[in-house]
C-alpha positions as CSV (number, residue, x, y, z in Angstrom):
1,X,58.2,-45.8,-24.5
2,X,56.8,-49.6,-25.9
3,X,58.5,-50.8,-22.1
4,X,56.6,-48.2,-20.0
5,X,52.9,-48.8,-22.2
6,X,53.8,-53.1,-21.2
7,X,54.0,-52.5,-18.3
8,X,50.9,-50.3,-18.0
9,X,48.5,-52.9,-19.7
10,X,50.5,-56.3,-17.5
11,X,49.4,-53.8,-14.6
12,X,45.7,-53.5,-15.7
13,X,45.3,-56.8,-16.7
14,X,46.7,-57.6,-13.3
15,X,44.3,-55.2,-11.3
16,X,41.1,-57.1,-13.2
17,X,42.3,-60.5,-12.3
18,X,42.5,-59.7,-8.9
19,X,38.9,-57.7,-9.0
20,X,38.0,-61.1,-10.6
21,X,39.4,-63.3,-8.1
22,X,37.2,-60.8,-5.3
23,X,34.1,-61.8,-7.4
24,X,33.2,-58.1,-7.4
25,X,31.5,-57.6,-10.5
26,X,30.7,-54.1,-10.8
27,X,34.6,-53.0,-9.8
28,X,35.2,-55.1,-12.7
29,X,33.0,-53.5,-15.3
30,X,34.0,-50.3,-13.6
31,X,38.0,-51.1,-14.1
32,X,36.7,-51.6,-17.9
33,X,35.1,-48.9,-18.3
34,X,38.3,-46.5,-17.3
35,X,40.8,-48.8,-18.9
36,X,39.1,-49.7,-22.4
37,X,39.4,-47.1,-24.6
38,X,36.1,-48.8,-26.2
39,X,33.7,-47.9,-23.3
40,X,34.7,-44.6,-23.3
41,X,34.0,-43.8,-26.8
42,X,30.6,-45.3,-26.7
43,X,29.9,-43.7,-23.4
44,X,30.5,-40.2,-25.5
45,X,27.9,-41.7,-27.6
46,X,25.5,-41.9,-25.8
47,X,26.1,-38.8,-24.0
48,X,25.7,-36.7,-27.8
49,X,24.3,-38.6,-30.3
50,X,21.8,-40.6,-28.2
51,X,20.9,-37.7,-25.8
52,X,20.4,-35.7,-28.8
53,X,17.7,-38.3,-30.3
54,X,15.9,-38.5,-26.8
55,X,15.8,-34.4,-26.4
56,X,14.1,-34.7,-29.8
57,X,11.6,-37.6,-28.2
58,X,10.8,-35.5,-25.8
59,X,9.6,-32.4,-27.6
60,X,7.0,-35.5,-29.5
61,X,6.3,-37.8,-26.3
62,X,3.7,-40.3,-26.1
63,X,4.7,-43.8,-28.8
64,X,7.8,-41.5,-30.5
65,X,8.9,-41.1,-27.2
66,X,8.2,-44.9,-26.1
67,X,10.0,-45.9,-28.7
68,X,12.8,-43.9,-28.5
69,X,13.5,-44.9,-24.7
70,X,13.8,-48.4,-26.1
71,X,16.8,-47.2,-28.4
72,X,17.9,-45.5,-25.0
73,X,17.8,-49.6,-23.6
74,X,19.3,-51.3,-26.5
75,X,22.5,-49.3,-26.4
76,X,22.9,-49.7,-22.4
77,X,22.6,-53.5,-23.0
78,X,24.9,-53.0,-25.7
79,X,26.8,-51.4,-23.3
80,X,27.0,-54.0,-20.5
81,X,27.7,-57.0,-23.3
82,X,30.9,-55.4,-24.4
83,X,31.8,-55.1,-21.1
84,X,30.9,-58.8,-20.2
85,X,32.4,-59.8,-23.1
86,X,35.7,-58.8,-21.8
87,X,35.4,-61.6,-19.0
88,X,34.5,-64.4,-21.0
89,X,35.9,-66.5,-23.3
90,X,34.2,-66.5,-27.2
91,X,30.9,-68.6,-26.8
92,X,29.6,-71.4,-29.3
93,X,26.6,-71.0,-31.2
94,X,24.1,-71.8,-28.2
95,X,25.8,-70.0,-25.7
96,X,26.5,-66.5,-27.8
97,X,22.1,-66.8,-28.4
98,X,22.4,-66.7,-24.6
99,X,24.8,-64.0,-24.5
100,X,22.2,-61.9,-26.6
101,X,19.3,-62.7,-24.6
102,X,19.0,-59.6,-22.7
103,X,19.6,-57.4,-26.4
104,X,16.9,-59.5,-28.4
105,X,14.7,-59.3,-25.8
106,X,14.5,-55.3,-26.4
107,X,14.3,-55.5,-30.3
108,X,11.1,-58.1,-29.7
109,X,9.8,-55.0,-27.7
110,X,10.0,-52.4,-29.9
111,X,8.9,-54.5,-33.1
112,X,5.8,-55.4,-30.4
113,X,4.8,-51.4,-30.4
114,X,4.4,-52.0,-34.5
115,X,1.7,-54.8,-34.2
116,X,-2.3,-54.0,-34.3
117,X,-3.7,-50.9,-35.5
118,X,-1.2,-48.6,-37.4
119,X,-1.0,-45.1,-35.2
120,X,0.1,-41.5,-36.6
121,X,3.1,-42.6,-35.8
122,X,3.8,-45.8,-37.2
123,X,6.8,-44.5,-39.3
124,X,8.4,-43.1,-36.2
125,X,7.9,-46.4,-34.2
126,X,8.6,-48.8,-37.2
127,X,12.0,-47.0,-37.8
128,X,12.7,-47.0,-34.5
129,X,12.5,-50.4,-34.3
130,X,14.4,-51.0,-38.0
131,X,17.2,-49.3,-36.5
132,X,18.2,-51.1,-33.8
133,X,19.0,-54.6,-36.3
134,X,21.7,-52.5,-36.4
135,X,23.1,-53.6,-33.1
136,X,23.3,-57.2,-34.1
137,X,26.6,-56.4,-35.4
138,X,28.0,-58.0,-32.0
139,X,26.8,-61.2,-33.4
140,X,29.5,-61.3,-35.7
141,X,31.8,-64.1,-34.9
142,X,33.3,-64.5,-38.2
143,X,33.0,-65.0,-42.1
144,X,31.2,-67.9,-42.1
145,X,28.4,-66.5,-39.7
146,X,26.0,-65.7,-42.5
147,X,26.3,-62.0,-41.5
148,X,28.3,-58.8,-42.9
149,X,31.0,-57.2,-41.2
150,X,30.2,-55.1,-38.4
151,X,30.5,-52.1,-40.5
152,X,28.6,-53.1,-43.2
153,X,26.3,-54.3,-41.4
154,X,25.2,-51.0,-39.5
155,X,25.4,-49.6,-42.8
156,X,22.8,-52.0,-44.1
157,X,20.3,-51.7,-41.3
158,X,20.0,-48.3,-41.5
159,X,19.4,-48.1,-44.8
160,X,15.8,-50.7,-44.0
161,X,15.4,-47.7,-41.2
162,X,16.2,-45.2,-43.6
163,X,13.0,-46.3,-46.0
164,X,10.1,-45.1,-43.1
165,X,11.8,-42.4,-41.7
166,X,11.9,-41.0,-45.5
167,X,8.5,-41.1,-45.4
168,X,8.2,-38.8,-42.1
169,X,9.7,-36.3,-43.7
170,X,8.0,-36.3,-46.3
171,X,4.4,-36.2,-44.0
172,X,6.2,-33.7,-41.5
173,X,8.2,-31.2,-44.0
174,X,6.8,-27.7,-43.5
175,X,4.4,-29.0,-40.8
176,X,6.5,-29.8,-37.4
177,X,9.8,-29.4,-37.0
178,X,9.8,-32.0,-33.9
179,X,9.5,-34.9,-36.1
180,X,12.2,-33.6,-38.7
181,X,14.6,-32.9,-36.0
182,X,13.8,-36.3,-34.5
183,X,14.5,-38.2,-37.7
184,X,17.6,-36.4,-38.2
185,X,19.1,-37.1,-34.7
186,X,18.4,-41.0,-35.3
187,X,19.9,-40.9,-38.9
188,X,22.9,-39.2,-36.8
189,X,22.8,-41.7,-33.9
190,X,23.4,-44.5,-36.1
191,X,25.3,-42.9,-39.5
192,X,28.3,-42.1,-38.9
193,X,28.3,-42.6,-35.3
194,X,27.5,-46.1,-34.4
195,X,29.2,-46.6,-38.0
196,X,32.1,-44.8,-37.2
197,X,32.4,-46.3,-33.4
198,X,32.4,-49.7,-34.7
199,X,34.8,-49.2,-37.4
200,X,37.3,-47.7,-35.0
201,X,37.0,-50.3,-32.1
202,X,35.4,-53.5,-33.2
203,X,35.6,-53.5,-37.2
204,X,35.8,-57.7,-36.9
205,X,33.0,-58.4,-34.3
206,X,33.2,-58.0,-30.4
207,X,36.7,-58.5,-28.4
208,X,36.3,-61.7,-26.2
209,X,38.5,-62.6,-23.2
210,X,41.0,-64.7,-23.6
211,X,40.8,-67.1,-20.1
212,X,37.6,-65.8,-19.1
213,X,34.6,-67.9,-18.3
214,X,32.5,-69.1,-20.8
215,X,28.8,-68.4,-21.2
216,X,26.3,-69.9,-18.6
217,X,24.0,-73.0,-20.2
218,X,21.1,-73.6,-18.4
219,X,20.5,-76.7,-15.9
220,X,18.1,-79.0,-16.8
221,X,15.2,-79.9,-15.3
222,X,15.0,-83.3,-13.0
223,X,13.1,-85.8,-14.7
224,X,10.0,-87.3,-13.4
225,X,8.0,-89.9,-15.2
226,X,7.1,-88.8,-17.7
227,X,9.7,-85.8,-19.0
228,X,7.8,-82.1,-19.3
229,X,7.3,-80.9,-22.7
230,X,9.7,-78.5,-23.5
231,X,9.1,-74.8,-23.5
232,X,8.2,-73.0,-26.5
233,X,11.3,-71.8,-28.9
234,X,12.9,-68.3,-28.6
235,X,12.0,-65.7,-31.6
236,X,14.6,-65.8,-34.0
237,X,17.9,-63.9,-32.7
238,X,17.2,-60.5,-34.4
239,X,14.4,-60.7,-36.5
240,X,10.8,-58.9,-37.2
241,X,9.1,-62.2,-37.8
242,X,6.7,-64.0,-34.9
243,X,7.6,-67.9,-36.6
244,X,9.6,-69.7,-34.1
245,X,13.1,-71.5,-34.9
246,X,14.2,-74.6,-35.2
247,X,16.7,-75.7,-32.5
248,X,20.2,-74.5,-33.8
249,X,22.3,-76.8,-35.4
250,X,26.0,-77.0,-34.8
251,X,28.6,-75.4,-36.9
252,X,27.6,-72.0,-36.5
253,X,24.7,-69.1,-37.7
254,X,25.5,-69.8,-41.3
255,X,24.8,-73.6,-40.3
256,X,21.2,-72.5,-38.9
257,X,20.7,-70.5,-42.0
258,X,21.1,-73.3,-44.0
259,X,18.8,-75.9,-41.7
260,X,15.9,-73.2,-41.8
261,X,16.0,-73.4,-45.9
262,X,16.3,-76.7,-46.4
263,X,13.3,-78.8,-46.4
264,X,14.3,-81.8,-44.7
265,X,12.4,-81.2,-42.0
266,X,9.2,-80.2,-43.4
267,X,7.1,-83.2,-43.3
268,X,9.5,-85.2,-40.3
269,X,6.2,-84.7,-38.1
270,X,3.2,-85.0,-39.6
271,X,1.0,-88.0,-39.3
272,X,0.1,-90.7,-41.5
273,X,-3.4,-91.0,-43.0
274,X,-5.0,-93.8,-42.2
275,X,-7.9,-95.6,-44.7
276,X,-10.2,-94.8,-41.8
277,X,-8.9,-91.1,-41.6
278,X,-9.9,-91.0,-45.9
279,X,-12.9,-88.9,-46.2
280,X,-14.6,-91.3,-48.6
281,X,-14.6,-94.2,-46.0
282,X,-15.9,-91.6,-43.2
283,X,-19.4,-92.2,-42.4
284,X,-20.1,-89.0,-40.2
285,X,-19.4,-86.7,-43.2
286,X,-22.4,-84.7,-44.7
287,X,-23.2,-82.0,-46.9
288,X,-23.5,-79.2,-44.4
289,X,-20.8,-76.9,-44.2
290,X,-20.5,-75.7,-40.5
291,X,-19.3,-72.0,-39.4
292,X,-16.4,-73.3,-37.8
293,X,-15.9,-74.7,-41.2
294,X,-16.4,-71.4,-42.6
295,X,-13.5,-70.0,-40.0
296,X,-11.2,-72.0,-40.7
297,X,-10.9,-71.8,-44.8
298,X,-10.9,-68.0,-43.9
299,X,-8.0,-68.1,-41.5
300,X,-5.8,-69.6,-43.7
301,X,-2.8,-67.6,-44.1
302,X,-2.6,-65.8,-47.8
303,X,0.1,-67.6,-48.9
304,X,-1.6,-70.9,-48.9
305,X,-3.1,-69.6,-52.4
306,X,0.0,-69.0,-54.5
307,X,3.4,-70.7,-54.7
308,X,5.8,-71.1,-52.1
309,X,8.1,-68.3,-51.0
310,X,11.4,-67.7,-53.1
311,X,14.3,-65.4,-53.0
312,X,16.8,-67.4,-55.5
313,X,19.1,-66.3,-58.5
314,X,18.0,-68.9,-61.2
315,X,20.7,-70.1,-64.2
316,X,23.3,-67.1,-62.9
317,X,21.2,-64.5,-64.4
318,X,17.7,-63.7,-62.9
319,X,16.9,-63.3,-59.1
320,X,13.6,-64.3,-58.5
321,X,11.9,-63.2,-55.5
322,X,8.5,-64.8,-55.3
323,X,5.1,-64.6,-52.9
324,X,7.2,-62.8,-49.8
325,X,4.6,-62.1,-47.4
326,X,4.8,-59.8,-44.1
327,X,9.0,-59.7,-45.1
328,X,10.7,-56.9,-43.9
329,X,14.3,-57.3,-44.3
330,X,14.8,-59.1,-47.6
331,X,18.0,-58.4,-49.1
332,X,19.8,-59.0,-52.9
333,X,23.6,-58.5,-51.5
334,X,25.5,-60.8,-54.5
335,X,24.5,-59.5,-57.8
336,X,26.3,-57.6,-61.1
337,X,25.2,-55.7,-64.0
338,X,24.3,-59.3,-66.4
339,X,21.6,-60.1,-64.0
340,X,18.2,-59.3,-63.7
341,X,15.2,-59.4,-60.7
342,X,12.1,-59.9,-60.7
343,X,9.6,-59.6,-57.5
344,X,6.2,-61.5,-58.0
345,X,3.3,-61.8,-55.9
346,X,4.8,-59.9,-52.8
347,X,3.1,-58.7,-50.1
348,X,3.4,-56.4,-47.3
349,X,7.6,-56.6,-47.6
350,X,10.7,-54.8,-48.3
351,X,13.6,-55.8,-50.4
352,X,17.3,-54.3,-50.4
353,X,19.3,-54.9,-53.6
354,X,22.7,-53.9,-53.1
355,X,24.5,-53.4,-56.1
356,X,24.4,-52.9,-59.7
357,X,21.5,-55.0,-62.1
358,X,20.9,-55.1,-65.7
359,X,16.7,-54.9,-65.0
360,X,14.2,-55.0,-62.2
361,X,11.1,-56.0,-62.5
362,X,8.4,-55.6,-59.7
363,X,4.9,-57.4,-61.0
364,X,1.3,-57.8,-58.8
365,X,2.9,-56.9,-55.6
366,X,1.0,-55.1,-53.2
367,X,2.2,-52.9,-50.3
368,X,5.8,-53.6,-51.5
369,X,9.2,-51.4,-51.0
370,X,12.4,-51.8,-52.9
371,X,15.2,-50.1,-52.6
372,X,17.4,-50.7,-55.2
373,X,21.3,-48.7,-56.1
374,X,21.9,-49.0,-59.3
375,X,19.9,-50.3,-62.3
376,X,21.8,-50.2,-66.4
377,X,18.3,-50.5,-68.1
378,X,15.2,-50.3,-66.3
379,X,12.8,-50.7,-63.3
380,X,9.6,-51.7,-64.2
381,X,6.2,-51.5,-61.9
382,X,3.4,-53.6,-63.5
383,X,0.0,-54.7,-62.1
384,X,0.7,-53.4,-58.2
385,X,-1.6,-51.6,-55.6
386,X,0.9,-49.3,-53.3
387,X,3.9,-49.5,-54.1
388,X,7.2,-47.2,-52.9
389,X,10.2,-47.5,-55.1
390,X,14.1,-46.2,-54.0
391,X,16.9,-45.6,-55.9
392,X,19.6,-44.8,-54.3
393,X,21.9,-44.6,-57.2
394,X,20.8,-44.4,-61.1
395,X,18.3,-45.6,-63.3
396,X,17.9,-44.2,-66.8
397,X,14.4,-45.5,-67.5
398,X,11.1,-46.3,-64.6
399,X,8.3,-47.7,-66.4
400,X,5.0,-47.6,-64.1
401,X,1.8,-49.7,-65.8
402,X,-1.6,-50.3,-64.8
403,X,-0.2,-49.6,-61.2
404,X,-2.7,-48.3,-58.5
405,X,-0.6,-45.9,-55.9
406,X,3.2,-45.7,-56.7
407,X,5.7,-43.5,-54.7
408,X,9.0,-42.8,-56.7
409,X,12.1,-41.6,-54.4
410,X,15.1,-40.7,-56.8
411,X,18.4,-39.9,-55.7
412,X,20.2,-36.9,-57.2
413,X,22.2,-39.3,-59.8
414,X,18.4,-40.6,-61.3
415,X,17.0,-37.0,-61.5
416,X,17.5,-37.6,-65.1
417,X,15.5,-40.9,-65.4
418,X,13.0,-41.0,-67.6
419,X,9.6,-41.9,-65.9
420,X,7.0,-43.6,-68.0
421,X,3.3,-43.9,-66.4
422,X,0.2,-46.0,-68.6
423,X,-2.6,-46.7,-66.9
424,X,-1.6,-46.0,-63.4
425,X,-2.7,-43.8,-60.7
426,X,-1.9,-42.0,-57.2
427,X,2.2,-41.7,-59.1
428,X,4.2,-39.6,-56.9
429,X,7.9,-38.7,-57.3
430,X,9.7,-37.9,-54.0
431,X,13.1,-35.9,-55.5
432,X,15.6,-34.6,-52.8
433,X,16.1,-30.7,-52.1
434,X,18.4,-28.2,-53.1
435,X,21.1,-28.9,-50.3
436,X,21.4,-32.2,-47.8
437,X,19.4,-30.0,-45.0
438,X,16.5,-29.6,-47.2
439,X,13.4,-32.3,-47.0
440,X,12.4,-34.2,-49.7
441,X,9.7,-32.6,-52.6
442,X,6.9,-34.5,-53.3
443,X,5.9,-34.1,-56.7
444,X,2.2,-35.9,-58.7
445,X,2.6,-37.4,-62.2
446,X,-0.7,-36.1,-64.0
447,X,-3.3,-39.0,-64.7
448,X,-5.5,-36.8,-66.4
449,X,-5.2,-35.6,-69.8
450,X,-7.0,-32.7,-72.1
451,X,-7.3,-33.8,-75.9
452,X,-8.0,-30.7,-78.6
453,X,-8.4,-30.9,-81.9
454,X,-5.9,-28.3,-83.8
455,X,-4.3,-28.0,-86.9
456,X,-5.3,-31.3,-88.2
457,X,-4.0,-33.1,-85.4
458,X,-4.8,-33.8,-81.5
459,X,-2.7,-31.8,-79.4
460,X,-2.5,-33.4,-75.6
461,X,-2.0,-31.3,-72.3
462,X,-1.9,-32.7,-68.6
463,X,-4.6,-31.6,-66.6
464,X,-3.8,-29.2,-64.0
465,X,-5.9,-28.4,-60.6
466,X,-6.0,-25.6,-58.5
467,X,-6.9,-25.1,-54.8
468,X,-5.2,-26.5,-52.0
């Protein structure tokens, strides 16, 4: 039996090293695609799951179904990697960005579609594009990457996903079935499939060839006489955020996360002022403040008036996560039940905290989401204008104070929680339904009271309204 399945796999390896030698390209993927057990199950994939989420698209169409075509593209680039990657041997830092070129350049266009004006549909599109971070699983190349394992990680990017399509159906429950169905056949595409299909085949990153060619580096360009500036640098591999990198280090991803936090590198370029640069020895200076002037102090990016960014766990006990701005995918992955966090100053950013924490503390943020599992004393909301709170697992107290705009979502473990609201407004609580097929209930927390005078004493009811 072990003889006759050798000799099967010497024969199959055989017949691609000839296909190899022919320089026929497609036979080869094709020989792949029959022989690798791998291909096959994501093929089925995207057959169900996917075709599934795009029937769903299509009953919406116009930026839903945009969107959703680009999920459609991700997973047949994902498709063709794993095949290539069978042909080639496992690439250094520089040439596995290459490698990955053809997948990041899809993400960049469906985090494009949630630029300018927010649409109806923003939710749809933003998760959409949430979800497929998910994908960057292949990236993994070991435990020293900076990433999670492939599994985990799927996990983890669905959850950032997870937080707008909540929100859809809430909007969309009792309205249009479309957009529930749709959100339910993406939660499916990605959990358990994907999860499931990467645990099965690749649960330690992406299968590379053993004497296959390595990744192509590109030829550079002839020199004249004076060398061209270079070109401008790549997005970073993966990510929401428009700032270009810094050229990657060597020593892996973990060695380019490391470069990007450090500030070596901050001031290696800027000029030195001059006496005759020094406004006070200018003689062209005057009093008169021009528009472009004017422009310019407006255009200066928010987080020039606060502190500088942090996301740091200070003396082993308190995570501080300070003036985040436009951050989508912050996460609190290393924590236990003796520390504590506390978000300042954020704006216009999520933050995952995975894990168990004595106390979270969430003060003048604005537009903020955190999504938090477990919590052993509180979660406190202070001083913030919109912000959405998640609990995945349980919190026995949520204190919400002088808060404009607060949505609560509670898992069935913190339906027992006790919710304290002073001086707050717009508080919603988002509870689940009866059964995992039901949507989500939106309930208000009353901000309006009725005081009586009875019996010696004031007796305090919550206003109620009528009407639709």
């Amino acid at each position: 039996m072990e003889r006759a399945l050798v000799e099967r796999l010497e024969a199959a390896v055989a017949r691609l090293e000839s296909l190899a030698a022919g320089g026929s390209i497609q036979s080869i993927d094709a020989e792949i695609s029959v022989v690798d057990p791998a291909i096959k199950a994501l093929d089925e994939l995207r057959e169900n799951s996917l075709g599934k989420f795009l029937a769903a698209a299509e009953k919406i169409g116009g930026q839903v179904l945009e969107s959703s075509k680009l999920v459609e593209q991700a997973f047949s680039v994902l498709r063709n990697l794993l095949v290539e990657a069978k042909q080639r041997k496992k690439p250094d830092t520089a040439e596995l960005i290459e490698f990955l070129k053809p997948l990041n350049e899809v993400i960049m266009k469906a985090n494009a579609l949630t630029e300018g004006k927010r649409s109806e549909v923003f939710n749809h599109v933003k998760s959409a594009a949430d979800s497929l971070s998910a994908l960057a699983w292949i990236a993994y190349s070991g435990k020293d990457c900076g990433m999670s394992l492939p599994t985990a990680h799927v996990e983890e990017s669905w959850q950032m996903a997870e937080f707008y399509s909540n929100k859809i159906l809430v909007n969309y429950r009792n309205k249009d079935a479309n957009h529930v169905e749709w959100v339910r056949c993406l939660k499916e595409l990605y959990m358990p499939s994907l999860r499931d299909f990467v645990k099965a085949f690749y649960p330690l990153g992406p299968v590379w060839g053993v004497m296959g060619k390595t990744a192509p580096v590109p030829a550079k360009p002839p020199q004249t006489k004076a060398p061209a500036p270079p070109p401008p640098p790549r997005a970073p591999l993966f990510s929401t955020e428009s700032a270009p990198p810094p050229a990657a280090p060597k020593g892996g991803l973990s060695a380019v996360f490391q470069e990007i936090s450090s500030s070596k590198s901050v001031t290696a370029g800027l000029r030195k002022v001059t006496d005759d640069m020094k406004s006070k020895n200018r003689t062209d200076k005057s009093g008169v403040v021009t528009l472009n002037a004017k422009e310019t102090q407006k255009s200066l990016p928010a987080f020039s008036k606060v502190g500088p960014p942090k996301l740091e766990l200070q003396m082993g006990r308190k995570w501080a996560v300070e003036n985040q701005i436009g951050k989508k995918n912050l996460f609190i992955d290393e924590c236990d039940a003796k520390q504590s966090v506390y978000i300042f100053g954020c704006k216009d950013s999520v933050l995952h905290i995975k894990g168990k924490v004595n106390n979270i503390t969430v003060d003048k943020c604005t537009k903020m989401g955190i999504v938090f599992t477990d919590v052993v004393a509180a979660c406190e909301v202070v001083n913030c204008i919109g912000v959405e709170v998640q609990c995945q697992g349980s919190a026995p107290t949520i204190s919400v104070d002088n808060t404009s705009g607060c949505q609560l979502y509670l898992s069935k473990e913190a339906l027992a929680a006790s919710i304290t609201t002073a001086k707050s407004s717009e508080v919603n609580v988002l509870v689940p339904g009866l059964t995992a097929e039901d949507d989500w209930v939106e309930l208000a927390l009353p901000q309006q009271f009725i005081h009586v005078f009875k019996d010696g004493q004031f007796e305090t009811s919550p206003v109620s309204h009528s009407g639709g």
